[in-house]
DRENTORKOL-3810 file (N, C-alpha, C; in nm, 4 decimals):
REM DRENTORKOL-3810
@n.u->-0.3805; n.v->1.2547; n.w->1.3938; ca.u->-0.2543; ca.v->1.2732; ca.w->1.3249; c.u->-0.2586; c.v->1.4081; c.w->1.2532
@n.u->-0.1267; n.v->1.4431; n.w->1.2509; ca.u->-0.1383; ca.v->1.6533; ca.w->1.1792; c.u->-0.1294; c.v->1.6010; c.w->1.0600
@n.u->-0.1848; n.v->1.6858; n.w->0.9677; ca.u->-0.1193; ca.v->1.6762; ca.w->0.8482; c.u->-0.0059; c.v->1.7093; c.w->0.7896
@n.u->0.0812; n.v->1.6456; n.w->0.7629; ca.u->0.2642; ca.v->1.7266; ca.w->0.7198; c.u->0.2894; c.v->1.6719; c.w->0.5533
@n.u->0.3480; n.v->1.7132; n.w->0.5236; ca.u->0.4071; ca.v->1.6873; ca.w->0.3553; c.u->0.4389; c.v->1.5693; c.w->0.3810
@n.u->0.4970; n.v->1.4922; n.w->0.4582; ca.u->0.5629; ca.v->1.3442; ca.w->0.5461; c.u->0.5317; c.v->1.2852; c.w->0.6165
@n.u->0.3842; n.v->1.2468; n.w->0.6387; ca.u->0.3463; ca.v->1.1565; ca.w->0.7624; c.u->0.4329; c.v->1.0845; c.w->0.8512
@n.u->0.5176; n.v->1.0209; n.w->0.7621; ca.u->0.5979; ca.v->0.9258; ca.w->0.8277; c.u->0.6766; c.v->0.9802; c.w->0.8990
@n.u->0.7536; n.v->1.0895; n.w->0.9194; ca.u->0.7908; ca.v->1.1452; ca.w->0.9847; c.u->0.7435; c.v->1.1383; c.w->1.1689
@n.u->0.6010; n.v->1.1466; n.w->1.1087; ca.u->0.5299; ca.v->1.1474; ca.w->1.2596; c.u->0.4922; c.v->1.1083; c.w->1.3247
@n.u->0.5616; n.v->0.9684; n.w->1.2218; ca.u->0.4852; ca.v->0.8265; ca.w->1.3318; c.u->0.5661; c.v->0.7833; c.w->1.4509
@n.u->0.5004; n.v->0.7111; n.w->1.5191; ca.u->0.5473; ca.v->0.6974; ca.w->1.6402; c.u->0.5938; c.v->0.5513; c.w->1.6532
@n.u->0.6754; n.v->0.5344; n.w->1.5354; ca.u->0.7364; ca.v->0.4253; ca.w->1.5313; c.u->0.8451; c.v->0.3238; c.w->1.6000
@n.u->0.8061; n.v->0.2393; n.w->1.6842; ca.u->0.9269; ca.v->0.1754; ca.w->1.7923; c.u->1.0149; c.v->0.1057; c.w->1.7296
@n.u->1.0310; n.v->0.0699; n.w->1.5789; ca.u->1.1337; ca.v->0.0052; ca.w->1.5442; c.u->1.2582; c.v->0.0742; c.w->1.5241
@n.u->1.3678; n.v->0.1751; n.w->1.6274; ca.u->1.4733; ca.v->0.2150; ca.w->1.5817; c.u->1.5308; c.v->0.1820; c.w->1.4452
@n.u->1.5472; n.v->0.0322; n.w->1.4466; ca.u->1.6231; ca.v->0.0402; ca.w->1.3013; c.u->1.5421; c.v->0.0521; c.w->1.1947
@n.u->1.4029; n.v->0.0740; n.w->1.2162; ca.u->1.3551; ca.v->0.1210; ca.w->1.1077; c.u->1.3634; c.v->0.2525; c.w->1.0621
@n.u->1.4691; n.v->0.3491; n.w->1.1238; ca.u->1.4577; ca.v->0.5074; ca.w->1.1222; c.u->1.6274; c.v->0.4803; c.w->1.0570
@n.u->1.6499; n.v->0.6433; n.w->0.9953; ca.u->1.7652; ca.v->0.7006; ca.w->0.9652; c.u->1.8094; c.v->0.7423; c.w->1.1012
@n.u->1.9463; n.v->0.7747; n.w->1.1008; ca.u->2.0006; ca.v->0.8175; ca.w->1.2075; c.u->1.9444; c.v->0.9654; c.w->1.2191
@n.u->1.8810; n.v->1.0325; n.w->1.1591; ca.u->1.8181; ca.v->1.1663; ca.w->1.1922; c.u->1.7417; c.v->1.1738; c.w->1.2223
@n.u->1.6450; n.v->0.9838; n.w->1.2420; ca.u->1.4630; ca.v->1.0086; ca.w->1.3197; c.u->1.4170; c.v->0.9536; c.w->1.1849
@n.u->1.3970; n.v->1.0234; n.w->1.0460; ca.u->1.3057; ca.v->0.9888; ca.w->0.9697; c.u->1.3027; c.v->0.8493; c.w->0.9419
@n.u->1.1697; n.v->0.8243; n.w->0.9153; ca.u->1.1284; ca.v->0.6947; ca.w->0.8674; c.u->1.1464; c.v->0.6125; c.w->0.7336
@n.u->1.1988; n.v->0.5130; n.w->0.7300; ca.u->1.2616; ca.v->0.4268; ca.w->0.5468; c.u->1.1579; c.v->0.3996; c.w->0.5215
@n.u->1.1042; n.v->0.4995; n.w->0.4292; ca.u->0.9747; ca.v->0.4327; ca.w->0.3477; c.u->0.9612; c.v->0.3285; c.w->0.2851
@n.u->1.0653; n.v->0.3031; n.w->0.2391; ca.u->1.1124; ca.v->0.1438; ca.w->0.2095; c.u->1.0435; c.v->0.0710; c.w->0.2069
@n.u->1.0182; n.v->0.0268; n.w->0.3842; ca.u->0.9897; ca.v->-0.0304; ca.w->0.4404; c.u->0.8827; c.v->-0.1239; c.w->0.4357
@n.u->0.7579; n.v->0.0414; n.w->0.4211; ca.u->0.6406; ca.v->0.0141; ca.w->0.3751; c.u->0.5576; c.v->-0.0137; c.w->0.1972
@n.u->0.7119; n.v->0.0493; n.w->0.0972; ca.u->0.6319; ca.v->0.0427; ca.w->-0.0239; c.u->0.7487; c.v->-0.0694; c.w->-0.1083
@n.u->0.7985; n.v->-0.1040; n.w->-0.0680; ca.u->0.8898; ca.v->-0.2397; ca.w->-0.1298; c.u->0.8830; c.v->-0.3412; c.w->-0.0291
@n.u->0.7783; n.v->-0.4447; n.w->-0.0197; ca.u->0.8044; ca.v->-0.5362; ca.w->0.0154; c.u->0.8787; c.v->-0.6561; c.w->-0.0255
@n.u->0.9395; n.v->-0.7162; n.w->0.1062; ca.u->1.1036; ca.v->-0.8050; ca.w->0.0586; c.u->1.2184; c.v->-0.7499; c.w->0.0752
@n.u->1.1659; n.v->-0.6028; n.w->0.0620; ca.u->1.3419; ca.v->-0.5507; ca.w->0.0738; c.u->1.3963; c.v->-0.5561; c.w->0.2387
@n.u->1.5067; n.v->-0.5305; n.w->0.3101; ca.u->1.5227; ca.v->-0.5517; ca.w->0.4021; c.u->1.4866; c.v->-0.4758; c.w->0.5005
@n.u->1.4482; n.v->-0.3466; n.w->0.4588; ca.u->1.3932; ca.v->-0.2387; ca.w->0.5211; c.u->1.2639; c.v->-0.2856; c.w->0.5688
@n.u->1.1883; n.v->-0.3460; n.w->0.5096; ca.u->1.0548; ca.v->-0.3830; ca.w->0.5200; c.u->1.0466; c.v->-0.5132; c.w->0.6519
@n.u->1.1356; n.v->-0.5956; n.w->0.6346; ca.u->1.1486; ca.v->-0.6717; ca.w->0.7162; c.u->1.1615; c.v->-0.5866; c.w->0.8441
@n.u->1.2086; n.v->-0.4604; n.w->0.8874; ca.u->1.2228; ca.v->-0.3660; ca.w->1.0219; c.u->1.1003; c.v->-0.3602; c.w->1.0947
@n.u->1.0238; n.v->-0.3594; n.w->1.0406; ca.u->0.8895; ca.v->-0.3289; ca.w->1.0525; c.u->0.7450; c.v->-0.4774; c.w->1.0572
@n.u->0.6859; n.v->-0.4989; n.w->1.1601; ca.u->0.6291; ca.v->-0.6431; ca.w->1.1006; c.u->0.4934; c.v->-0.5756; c.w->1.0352
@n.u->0.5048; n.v->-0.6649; n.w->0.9409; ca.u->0.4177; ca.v->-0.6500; ca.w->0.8103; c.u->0.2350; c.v->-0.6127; c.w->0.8244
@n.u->0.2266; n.v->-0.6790; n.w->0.9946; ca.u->0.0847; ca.v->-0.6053; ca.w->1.0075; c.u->0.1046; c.v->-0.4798; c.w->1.0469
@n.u->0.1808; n.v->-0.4021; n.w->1.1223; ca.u->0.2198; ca.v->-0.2974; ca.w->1.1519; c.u->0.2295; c.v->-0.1884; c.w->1.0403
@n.u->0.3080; n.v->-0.2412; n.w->0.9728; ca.u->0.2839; ca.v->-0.1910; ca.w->0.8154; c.u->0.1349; c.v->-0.1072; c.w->0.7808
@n.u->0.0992; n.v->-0.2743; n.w->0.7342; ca.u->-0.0640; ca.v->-0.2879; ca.w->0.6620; c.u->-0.1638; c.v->-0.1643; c.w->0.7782
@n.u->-0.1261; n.v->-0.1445; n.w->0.8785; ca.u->-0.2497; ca.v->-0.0908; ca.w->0.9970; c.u->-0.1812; c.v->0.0858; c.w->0.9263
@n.u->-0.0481; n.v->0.0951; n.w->0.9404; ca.u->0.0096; ca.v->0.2802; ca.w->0.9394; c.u->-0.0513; c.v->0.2658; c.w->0.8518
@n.u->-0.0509; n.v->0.2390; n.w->0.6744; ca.u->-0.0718; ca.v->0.2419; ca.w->0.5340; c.u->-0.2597; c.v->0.2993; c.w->0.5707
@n.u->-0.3076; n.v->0.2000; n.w->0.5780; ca.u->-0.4948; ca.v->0.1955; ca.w->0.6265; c.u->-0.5044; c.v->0.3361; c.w->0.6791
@n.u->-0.4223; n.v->0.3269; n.w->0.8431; ca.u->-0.4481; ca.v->0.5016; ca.w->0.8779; c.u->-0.3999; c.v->0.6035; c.w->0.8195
@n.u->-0.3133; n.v->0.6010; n.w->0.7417; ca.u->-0.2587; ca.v->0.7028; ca.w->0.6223; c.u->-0.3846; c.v->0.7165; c.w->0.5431
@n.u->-0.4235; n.v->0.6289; n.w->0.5206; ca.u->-0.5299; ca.v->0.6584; ca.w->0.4436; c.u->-0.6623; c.v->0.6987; c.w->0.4769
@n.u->-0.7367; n.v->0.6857; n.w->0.5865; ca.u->-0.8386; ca.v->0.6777; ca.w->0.6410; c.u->-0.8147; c.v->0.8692; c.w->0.6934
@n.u->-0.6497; n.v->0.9031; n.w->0.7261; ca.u->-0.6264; ca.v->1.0415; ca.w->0.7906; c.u->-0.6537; c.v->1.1302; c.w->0.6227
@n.u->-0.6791; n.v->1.0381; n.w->0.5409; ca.u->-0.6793; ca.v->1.1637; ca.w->0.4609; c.u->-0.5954; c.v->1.1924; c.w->0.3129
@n.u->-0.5187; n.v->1.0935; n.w->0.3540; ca.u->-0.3630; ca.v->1.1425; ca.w->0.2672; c.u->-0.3586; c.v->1.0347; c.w->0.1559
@n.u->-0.3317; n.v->1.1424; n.w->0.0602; ca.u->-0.2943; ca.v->1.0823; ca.w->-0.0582; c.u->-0.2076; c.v->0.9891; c.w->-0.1055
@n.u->-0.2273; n.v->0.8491; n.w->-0.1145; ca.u->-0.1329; ca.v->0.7633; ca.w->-0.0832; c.u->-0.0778; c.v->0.7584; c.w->-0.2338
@n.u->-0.0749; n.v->0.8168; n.w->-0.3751; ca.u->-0.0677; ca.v->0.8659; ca.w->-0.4613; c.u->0.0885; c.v->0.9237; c.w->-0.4956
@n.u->0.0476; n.v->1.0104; n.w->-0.3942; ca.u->0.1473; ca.v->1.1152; ca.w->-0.3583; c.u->0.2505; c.v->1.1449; c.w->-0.2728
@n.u->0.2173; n.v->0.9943; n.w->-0.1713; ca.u->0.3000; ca.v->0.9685; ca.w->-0.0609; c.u->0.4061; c.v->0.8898; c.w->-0.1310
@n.u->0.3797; n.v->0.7780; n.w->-0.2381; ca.u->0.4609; ca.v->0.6951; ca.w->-0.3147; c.u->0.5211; c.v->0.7910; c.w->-0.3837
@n.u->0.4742; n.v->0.8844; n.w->-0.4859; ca.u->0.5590; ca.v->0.9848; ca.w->-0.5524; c.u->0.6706; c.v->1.0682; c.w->-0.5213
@n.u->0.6585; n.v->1.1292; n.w->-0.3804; ca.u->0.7367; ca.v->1.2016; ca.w->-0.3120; c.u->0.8000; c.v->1.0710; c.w->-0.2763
@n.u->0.8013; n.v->0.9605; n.w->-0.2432; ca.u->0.9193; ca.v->0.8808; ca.w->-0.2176; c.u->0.9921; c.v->0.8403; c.w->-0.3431
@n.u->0.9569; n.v->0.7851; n.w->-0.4270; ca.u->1.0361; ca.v->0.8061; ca.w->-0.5508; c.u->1.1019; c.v->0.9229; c.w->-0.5853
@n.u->1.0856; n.v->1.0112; n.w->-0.6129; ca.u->1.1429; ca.v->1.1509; ca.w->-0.6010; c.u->1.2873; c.v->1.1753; c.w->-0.5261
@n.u->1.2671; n.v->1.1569; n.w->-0.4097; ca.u->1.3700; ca.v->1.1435; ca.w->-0.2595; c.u->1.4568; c.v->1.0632; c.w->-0.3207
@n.u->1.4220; n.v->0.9252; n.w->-0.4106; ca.u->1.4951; ca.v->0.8667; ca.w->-0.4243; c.u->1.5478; c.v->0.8653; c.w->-0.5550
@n.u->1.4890; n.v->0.9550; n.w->-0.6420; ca.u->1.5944; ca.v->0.9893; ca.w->-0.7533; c.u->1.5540; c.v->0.8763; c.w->-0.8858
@n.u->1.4464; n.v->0.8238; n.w->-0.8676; ca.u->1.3752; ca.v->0.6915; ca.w->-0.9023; c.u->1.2164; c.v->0.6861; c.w->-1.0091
@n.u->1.1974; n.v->0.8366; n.w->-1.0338; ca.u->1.1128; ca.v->0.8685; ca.w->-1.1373; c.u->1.0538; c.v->0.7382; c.w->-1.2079
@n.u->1.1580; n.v->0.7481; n.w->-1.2862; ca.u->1.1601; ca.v->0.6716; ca.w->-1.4457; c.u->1.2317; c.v->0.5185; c.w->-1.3823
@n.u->1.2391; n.v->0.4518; n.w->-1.2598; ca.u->1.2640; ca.v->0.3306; ca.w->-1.2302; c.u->1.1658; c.v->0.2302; c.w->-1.2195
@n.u->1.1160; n.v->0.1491; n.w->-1.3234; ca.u->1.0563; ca.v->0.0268; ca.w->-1.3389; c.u->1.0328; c.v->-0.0336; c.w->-1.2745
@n.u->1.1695; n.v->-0.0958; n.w->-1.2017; ca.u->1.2193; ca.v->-0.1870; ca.w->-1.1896; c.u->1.1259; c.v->-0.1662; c.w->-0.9928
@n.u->1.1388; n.v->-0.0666; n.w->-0.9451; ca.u->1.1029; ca.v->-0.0048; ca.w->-0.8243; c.u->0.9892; c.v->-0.0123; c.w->-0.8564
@n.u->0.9228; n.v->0.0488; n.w->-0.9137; ca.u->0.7658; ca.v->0.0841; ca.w->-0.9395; c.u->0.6748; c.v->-0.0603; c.w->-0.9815
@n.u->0.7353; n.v->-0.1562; n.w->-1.0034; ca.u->0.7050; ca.v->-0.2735; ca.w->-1.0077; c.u->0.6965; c.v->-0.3460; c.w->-0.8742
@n.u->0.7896; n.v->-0.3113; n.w->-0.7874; ca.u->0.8251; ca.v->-0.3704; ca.w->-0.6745; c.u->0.6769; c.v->-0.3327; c.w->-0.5486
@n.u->0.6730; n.v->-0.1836; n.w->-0.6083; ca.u->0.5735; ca.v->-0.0767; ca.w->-0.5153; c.u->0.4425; c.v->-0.1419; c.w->-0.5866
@n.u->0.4152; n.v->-0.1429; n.w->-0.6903; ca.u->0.2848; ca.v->-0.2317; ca.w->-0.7455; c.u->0.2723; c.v->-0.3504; c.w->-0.6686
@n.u->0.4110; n.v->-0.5047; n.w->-0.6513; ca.u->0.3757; ca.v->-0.5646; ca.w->-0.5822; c.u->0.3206; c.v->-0.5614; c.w->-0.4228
@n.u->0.3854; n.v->-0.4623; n.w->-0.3916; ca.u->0.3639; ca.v->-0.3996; ca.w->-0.2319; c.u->0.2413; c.v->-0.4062; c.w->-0.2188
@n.u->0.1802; n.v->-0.2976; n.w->-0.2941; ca.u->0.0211; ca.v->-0.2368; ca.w->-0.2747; c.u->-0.0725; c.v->-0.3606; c.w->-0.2595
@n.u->-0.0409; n.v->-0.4599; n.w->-0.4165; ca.u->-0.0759; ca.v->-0.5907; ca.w->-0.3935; c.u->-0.1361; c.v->-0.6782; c.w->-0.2881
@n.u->0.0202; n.v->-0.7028; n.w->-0.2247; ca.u->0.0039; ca.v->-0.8023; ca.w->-0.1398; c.u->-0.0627; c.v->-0.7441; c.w->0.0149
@n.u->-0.0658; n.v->-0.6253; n.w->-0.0303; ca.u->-0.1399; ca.v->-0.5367; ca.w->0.1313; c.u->-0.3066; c.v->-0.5288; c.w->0.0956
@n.u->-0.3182; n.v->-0.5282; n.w->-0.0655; ca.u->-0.4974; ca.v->-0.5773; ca.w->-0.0518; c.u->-0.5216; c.v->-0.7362; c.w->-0.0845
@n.u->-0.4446; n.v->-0.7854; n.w->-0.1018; ca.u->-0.5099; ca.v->-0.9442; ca.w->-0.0613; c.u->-0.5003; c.v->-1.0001; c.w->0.0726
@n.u->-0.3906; n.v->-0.9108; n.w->0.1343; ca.u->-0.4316; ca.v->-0.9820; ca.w->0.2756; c.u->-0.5259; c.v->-0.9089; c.w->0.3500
@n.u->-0.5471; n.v->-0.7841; n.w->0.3075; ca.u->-0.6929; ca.v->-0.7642; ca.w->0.3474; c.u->-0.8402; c.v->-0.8110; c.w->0.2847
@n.u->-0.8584; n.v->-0.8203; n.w->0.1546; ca.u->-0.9169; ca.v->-0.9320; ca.w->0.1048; c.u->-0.9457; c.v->-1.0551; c.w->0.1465
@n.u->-0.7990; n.v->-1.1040; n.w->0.1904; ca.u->-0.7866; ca.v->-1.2584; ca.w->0.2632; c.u->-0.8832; c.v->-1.2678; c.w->0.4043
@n.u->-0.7896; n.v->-1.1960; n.w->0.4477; ca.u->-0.8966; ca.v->-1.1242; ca.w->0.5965; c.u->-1.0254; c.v->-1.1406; c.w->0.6034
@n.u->-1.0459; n.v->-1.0427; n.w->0.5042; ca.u->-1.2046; ca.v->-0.9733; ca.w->0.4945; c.u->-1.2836; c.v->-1.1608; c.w->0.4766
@n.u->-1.2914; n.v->-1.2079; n.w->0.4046; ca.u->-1.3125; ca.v->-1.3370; ca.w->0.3009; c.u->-1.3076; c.v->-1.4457; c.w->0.4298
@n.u->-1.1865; n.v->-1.4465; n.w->0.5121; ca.u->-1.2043; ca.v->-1.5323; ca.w->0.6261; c.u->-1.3460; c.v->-1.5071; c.w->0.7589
@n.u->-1.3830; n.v->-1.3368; n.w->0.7574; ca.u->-1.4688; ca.v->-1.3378; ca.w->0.8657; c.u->-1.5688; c.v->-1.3290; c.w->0.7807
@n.u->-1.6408; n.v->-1.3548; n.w->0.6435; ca.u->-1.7483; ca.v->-1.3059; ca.w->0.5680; c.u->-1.9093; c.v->-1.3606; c.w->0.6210
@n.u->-1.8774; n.v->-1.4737; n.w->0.6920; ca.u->-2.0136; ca.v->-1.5540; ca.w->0.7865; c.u->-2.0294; c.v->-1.4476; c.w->0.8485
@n.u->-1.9360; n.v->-1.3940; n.w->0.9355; ca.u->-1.9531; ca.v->-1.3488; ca.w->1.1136; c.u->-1.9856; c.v->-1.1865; c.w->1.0428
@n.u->-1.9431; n.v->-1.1256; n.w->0.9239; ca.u->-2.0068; ca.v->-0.9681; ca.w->0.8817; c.u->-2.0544; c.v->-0.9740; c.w->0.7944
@n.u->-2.1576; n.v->-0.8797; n.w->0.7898; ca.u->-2.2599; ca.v->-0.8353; ca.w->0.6638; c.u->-2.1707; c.v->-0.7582; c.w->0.5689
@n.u->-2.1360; n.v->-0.7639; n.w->0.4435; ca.u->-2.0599; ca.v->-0.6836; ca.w->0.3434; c.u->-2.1704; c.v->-0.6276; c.w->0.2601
@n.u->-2.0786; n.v->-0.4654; n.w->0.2843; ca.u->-2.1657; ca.v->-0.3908; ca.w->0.1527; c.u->-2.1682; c.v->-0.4923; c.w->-0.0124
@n.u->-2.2513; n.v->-0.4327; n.w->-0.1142; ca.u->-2.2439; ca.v->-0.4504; ca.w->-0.2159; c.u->-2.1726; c.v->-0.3746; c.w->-0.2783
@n.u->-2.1352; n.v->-0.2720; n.w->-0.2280; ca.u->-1.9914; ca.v->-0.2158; ca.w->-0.3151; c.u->-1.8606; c.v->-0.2829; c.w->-0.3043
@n.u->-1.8760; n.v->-0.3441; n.w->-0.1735; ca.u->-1.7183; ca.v->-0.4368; ca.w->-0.1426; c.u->-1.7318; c.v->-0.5739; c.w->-0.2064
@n.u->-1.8899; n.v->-0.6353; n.w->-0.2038; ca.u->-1.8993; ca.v->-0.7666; ca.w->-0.2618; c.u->-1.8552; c.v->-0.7116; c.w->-0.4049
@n.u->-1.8864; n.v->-0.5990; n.w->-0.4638; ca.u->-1.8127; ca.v->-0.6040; ca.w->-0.6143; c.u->-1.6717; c.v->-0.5413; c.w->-0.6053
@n.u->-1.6110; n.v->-0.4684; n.w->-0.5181; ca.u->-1.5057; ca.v->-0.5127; ca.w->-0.5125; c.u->-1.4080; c.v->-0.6092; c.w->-0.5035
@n.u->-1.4448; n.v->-0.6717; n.w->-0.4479; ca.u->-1.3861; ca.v->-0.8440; ca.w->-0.3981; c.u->-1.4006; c.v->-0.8864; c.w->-0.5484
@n.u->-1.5097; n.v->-0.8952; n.w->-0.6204; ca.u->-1.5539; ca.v->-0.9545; ca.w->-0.7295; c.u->-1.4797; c.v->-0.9463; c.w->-0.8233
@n.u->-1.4520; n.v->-0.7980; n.w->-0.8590; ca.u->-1.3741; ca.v->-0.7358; ca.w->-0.9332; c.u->-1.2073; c.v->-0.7915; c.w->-0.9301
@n.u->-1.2006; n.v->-0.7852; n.w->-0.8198; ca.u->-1.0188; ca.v->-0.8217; ca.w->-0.7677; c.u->-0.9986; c.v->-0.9517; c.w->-0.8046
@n.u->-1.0951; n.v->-1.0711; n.w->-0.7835; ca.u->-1.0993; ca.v->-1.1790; ca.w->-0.8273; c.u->-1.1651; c.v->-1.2682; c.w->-0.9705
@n.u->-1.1662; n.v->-1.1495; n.w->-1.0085; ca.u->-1.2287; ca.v->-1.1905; ca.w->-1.1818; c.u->-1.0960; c.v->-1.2481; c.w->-1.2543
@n.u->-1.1372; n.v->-1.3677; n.w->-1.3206; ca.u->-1.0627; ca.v->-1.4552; ca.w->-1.3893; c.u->-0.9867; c.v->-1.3745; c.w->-1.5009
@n.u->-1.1035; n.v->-1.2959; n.w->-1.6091; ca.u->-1.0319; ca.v->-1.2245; ca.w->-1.6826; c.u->-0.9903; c.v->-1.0821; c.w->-1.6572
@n.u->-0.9633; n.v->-1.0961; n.w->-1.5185; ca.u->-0.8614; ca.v->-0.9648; ca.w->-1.5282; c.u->-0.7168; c.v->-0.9507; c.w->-1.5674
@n.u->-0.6694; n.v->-1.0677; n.w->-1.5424; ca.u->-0.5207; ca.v->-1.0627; ca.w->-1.6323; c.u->-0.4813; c.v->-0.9938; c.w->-1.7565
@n.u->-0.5867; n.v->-1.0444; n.w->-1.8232; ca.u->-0.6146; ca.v->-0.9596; ca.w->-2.0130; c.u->-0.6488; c.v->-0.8104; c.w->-2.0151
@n.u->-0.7410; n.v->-0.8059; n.w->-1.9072; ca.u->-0.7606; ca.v->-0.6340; ca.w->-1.9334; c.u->-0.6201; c.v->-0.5867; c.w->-1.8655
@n.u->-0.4991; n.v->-0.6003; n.w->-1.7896; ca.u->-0.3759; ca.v->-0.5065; ca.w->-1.7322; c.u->-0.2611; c.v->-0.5366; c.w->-1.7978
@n.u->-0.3058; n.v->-0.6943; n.w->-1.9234; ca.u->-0.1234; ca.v->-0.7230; ca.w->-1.9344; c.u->-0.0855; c.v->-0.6240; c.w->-2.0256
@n.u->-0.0837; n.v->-0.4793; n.w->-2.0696; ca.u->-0.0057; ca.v->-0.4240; ca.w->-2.1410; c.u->0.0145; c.v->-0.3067; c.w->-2.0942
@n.u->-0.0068; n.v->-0.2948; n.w->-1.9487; ca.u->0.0483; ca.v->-0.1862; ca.w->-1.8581; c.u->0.1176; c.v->-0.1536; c.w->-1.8844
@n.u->0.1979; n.v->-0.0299; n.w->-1.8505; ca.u->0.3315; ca.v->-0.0074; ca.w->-1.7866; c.u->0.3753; c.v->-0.0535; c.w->-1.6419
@n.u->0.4923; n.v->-0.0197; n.w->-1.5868; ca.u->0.4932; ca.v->0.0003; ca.w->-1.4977; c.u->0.4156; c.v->0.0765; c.w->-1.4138
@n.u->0.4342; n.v->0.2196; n.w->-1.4151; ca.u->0.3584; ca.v->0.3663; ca.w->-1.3662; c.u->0.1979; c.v->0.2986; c.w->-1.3899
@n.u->0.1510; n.v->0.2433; n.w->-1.4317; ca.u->-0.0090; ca.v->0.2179; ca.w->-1.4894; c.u->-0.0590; c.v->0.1053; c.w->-1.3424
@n.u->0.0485; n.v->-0.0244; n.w->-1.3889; ca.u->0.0271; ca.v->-0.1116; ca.w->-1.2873; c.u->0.0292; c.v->-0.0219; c.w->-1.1311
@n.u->0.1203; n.v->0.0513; n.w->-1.0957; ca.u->0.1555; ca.v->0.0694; ca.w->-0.9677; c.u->0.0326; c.v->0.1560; c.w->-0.9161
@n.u->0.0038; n.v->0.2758; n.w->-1.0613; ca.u->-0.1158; ca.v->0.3364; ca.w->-1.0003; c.u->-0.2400; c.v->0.2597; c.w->-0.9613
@n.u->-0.2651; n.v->0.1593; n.w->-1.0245; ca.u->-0.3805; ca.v->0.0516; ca.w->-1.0049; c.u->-0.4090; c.v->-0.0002; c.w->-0.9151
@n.u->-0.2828; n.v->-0.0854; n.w->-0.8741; ca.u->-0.2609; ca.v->-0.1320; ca.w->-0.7650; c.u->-0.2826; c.v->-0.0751; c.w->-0.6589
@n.u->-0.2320; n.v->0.0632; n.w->-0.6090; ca.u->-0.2303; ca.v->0.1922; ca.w->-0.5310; c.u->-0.3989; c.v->0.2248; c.w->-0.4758
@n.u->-0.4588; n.v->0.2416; n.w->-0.6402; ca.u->-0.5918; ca.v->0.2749; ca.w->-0.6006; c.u->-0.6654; c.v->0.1407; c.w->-0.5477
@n.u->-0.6699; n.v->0.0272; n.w->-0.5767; ca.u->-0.7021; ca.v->-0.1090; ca.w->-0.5140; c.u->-0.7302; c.v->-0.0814; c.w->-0.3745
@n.u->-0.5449; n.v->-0.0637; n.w->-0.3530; ca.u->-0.5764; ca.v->-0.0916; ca.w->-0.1888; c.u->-0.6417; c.v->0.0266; c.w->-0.1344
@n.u->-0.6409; n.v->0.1439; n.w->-0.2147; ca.u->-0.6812; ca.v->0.2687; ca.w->-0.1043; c.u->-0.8433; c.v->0.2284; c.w->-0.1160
@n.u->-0.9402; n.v->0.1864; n.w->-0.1954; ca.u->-1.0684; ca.v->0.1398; ca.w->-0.2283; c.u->-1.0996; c.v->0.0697; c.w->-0.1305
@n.u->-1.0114; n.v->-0.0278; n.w->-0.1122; ca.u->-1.0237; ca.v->-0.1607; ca.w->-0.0443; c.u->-1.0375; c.v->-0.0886; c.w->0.1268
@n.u->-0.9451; n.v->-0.0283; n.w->0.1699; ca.u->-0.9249; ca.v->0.0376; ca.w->0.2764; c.u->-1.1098; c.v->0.0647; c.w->0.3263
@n.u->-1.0947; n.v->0.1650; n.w->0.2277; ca.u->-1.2019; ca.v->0.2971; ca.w->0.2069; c.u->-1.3121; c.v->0.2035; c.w->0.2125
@n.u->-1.3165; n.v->0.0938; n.w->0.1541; ca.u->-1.4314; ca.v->0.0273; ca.w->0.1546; c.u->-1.4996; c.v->-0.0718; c.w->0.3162
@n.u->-1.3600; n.v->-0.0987; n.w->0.3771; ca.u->-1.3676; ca.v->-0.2015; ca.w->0.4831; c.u->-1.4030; c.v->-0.1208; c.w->0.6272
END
């Protein structure tokens, strides 16, 4: 994959209605899950571009930022909450994953304390006075770890 300011741009995505009528791709899709955009796209399809976005290199940081931006959505909560849940539910089902084949592979000890970490009881107490922007970055780095780690 090249590197461009827009990956998504360059994907070779077969879901027409997942594109604008000019080609580009509804990021949507991939960082608000639930919304209807996201539904365009099936959700492992998703989870696999996100992984190789990440694995190519790219700042998934910055890929969310420049989409907020586009969308005029800075200072939106309400979104950045939504994109926190996203990130979420894309490292527990790799988590989930991972956790279902754990007999059949040997796991590093950096991932066994990752896993560990993700599933610690008192983690609730150490994030409930986030922000938004705090949660989403967290979340963000989770899954790119999680990726990076698997």
């Amino acid at each position: 994959m090249k590197h461009t300011d827009n990956p998504f741009n360059g994907l070779g995505i077969r879901y027409p209605q997942a594109k604008y009528g000019d080609g580009s791709i509804k990021q949507k899709a991939f960082f608000e899950h639930g919304s209807a955009e996201s539904g365009l796209i099936p959700f492992e399809d998703r989870l696999k571009i996100l992984a190789e976005l990440v694995f190519e290199g790219y700042d998934m940081h910055q890929l969310v930022e420049n989409y907020l931006e586009e969308k005029d959505a800075l200072d939106d909560d309400r979104r950045k909450y939504g994109i926190a849940s996203s990130f979420h539910i894309y490292t527990m089902t790799l988590v989930n994953n991972l956790l279902d084949k754990i007999e059949e592979i040997k796991i590093s000890d950096s991932l066994e304390e990752l896993i560990d970490k993700f599933y610690d009881k008192d983690r609730h107490n150490l994030y409930k006075d986030e922000t938004a922007s705090e949660e989403m970055q967290r979340r963000i780095d989770e899954f790119v770890n999680f990726v990076k780690a698997i």
